[in-house]
C-alpha positions in Angstrom: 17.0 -6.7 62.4 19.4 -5.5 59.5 19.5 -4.5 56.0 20.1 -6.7 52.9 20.1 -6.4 49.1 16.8 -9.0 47.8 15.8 -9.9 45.0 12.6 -10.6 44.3 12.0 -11.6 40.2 14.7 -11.7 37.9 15.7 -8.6 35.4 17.2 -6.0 35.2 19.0 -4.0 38.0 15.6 -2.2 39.4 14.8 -5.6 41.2 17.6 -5.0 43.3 15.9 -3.5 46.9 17.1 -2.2 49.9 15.2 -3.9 52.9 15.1 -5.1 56.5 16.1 -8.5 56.9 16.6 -11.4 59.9 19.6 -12.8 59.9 19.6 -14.9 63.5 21.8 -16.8 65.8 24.5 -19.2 63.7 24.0 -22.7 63.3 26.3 -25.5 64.4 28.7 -25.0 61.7 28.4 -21.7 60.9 29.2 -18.2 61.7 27.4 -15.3 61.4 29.7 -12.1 60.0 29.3 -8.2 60.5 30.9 -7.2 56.6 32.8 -4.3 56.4 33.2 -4.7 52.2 31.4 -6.7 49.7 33.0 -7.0 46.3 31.0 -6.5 42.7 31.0 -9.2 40.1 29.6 -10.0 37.1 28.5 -13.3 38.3 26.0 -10.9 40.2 24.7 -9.8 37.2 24.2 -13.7 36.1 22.3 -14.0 39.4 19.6 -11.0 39.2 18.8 -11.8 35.5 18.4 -15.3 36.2 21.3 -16.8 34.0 22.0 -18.8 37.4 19.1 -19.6 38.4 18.0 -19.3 42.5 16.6 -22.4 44.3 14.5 -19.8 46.6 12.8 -16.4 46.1 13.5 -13.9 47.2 17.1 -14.1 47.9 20.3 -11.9 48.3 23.0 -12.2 45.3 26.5 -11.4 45.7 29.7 -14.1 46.0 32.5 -12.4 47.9 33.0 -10.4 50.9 35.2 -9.6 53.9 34.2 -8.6 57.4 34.3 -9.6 61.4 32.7 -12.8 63.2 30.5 -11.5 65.4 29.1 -14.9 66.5 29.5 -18.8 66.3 28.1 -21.6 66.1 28.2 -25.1 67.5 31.5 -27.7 66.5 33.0 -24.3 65.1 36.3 -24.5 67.1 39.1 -22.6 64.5 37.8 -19.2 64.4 36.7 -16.6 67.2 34.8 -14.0 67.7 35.9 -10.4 66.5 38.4 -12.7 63.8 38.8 -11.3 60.2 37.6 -13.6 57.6 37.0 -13.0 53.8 35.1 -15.8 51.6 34.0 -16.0 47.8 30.5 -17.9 47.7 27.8 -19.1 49.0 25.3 -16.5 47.3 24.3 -13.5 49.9 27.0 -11.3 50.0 24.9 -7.9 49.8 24.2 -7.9 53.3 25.2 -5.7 56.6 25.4 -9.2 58.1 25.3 -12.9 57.0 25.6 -16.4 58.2 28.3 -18.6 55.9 29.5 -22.0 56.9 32.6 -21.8 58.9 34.7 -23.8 56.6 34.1 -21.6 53.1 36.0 -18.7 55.1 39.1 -18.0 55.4 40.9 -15.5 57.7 42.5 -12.2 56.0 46.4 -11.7 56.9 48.3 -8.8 58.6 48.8 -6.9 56.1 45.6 -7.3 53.9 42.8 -4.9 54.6 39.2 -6.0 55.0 38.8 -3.7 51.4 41.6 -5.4 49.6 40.0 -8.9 50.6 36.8 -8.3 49.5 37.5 -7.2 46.4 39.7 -10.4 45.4 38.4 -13.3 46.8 36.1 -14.5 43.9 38.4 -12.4 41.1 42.0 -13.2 42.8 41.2 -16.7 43.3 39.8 -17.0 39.8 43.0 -15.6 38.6 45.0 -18.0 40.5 43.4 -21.4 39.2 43.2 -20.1 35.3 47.0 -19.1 36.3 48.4 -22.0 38.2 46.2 -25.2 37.5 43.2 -25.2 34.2 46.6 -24.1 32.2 49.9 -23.8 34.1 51.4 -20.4 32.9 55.0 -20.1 32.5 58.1 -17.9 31.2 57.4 -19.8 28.4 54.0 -19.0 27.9 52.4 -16.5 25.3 48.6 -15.8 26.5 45.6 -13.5 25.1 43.7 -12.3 28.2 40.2 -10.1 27.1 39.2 -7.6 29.2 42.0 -7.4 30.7 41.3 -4.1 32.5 38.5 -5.8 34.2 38.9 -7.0 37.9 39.7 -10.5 37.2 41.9 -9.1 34.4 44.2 -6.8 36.2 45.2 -9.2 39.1 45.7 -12.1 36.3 48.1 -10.3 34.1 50.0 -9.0 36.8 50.1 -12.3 38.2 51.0 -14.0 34.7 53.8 -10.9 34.3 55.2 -12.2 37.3 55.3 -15.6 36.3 57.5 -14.5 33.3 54.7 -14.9 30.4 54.1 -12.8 27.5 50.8 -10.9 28.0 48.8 -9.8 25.3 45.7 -8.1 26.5 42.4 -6.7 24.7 40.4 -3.6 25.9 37.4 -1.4 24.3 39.0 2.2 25.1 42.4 4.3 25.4 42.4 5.0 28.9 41.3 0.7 29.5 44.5 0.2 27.5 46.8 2.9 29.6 45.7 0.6 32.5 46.1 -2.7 30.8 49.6 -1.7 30.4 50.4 -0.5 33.7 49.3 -4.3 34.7 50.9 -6.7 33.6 50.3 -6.8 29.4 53.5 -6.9 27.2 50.6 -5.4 24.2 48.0 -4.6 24.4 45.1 -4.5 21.6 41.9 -2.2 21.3 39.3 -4.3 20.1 37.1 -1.4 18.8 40.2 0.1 16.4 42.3 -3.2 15.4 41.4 -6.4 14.6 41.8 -9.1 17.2 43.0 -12.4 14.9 45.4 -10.0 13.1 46.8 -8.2 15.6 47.6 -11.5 17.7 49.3 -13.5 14.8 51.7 -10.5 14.1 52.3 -10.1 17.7 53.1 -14.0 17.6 55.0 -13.8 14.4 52.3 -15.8 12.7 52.3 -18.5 15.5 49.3 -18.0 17.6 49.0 -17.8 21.7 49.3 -21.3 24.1 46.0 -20.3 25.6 43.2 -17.2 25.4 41.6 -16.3 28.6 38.0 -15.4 27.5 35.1 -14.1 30.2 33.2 -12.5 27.0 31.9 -15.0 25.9 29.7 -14.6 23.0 31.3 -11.4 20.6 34.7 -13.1 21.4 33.8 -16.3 19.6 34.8 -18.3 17.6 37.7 -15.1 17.4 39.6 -16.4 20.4 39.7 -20.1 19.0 41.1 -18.4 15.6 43.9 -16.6 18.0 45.6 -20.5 19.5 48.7 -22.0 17.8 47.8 -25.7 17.2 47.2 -27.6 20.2 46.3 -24.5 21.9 43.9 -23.6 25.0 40.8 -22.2 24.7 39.8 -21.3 28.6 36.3 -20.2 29.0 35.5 -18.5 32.0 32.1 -15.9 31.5 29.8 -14.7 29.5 29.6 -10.9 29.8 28.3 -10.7 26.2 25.9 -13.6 26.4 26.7 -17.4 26.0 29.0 -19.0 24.0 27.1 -20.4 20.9 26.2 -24.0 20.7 29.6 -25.8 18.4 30.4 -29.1 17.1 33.7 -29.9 18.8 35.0 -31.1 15.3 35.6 -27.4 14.9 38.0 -27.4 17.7 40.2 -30.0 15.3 39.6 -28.0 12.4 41.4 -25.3 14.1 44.7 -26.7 15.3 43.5 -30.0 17.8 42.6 -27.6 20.5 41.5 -27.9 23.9 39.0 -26.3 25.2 37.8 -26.1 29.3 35.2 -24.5 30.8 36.2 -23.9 34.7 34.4 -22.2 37.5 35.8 -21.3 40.8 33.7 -23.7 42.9 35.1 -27.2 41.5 38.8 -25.7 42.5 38.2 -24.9 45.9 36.0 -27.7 46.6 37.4 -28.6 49.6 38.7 -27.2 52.4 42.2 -28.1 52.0 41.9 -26.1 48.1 40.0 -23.1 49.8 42.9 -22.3 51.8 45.6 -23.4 49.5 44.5 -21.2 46.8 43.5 -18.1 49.1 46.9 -18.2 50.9 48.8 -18.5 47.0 46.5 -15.3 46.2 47.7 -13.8 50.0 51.1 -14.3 49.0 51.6 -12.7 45.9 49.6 -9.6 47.3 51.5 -8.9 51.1 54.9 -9.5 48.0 53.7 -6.9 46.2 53.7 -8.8 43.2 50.2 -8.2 42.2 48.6 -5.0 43.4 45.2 -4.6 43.7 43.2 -1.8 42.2 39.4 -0.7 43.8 38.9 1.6 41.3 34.9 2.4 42.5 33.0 2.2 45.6 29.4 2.0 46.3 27.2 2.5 49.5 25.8 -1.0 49.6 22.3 0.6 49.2 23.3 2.0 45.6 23.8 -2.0 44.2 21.0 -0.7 41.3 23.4 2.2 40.5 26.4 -0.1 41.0 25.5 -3.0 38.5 24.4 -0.5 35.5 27.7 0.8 35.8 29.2 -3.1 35.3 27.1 -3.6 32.7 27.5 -0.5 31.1 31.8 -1.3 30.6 31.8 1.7 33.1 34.0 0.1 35.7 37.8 -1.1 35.6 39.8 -3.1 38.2 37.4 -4.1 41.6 34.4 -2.4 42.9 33.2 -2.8 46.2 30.0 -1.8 48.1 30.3 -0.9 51.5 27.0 -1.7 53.8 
């Protein structure tokens, strides 16, 4: 027997409860993982309050997570006992141990600690496909990335820094914009004192941004459309505020003939082939020291209550991790 995280009714975070659990032998397959570090998303919150609705009760949120194999299953041939492996999804990541498929894991580098993997499987690989593939950021490129002292935000702007884009970053405090600064953002905009529309079209001489980042969802809307130059991206990736109002897309042509995507993680690392691609371009750009990653709170993985009033309170910045 173990521990886990389960929940059993959606609301808020006093449905999350510390109890004993049966994980069991792998199946052919799979593997079953002792985690040293689970990371903290806000797609858990979506999870617990139901947003995302579960196919079984109860069950155990959480998407990412690094640890050691401590078993395998059958036709599992490519990873070995006491191997290092780090993963973002299937749900059940807030657990001592866990089965996962063999294939949706991946195996953490020399140089990468468990800590560092857990806390950017789900948020580094995000950043790489809103980076590399929904809109293919450049030296070229002016963006608008909000929240971007969040944990998704502070690897993407480093990462889109590196790539020689302009980064123009909103924040809701001083100290969230000291931090902005000190990753990645070229300016940086305090969405409580300035005015977001404004501030970007005198940042962009009146032009507009190639593409807006947004995880807000709804307080950031229809803003961030308001912020493209014609033709512009609109790249929808969360809700922290609540969904995205319901639109006629003859507003998006109103606005400048923009596009406008809604991505998630899953459909770009589909396959096994993406998986590893995409971890290994995330791997890369960390063991370079190009992006460095930030796990600005920790949590015993027994505090998850504690931990996800402090997400949704705007209390955190860069990754948080709980540790079973």
């Amino acid at each position: 027997m173990t521990h886990a995280i389960r929940v059993h009714e959606y609301g808020g975070p006093e449905v999350l409860r510390w109890e004993e659990v049966e994980v069991g032998d792998p199946g052919p397959g799979q593997i079953r993982i002792r985690q040293t570090a689970v990371g903290l998303n806000y797609i858990d919150v979506y999870l617990r309050t139901g947003l995302y609705p579960q196919e079984t009760m109860p069950f155990t949120p959480g998407m990412e997570g690094a640890g050691v194999i401590t078993a395998v299953g059958k036709g599992v041939r490519d990873l070995k006992v006491g191997r290092r492996v780090a993963y973002a999804g299937p749900v059940g990541a807030y657990a001592i141990e866990r089965l996962i498929a063999a294939d949706r894991v991946v195996r953490i580098p020399e140089g990468v600690s468990d800590k560092t993997a857990a806390a950017i499987m789900l948020k580094g690989m995000t950043a790489q496909y809103l980076l590399r593939r929904t809109y293919k950021v450049g030296p070229d490129t002016t963006l608008l990335f909000h929240a971007a002292a969040g944990g998704v935000g502070m690897i993407a702007c480093q990462w889109a820094a590196f790539l020689g884009a302009t980064v123009i970053g909103t924040v809701g405090s001083a100290g969230k914009a000291l931090i902005a600064r000190s990753h990645g953002c070229t300016h940086v905009i305090n969405y409580r004192e300035e005015d977001v529309i404004a501030k970007v079209k005198d940042l962009t001489k009146g032009q507009g941004v190639d593409v807006v980042y947004d995880s807000i969802g709804k307080d950031t809307f229809p803003a961030s459309l308001d912020c493209l130059k014609p033709r512009g991206t609109w790249v929808s990736f969360g809700q922290a505020s609540g969904p995205v109002p319901e639109f006629r897309i003859n507003l998006l042509a109103q606005k400048g003939s923009l596009f406008a995507t809604r991505p998630a993680l899953g459909d770009y690392i589909a396959t096994r082939k993406e998986l590893v691609s995409t971890a290994n371009d995330l791997f890369d750009v960390i063991t370079k020291g190009k992006v460095k990653i930030a796990i600005n709170q920790t949590y015993s993985l027994d505090e998850a209550e504690r931990a996800h009033h402090d997400l949704e309170g705007r209390l955190t910045t860069g990754s948080t991790l709980l540790i079973p």
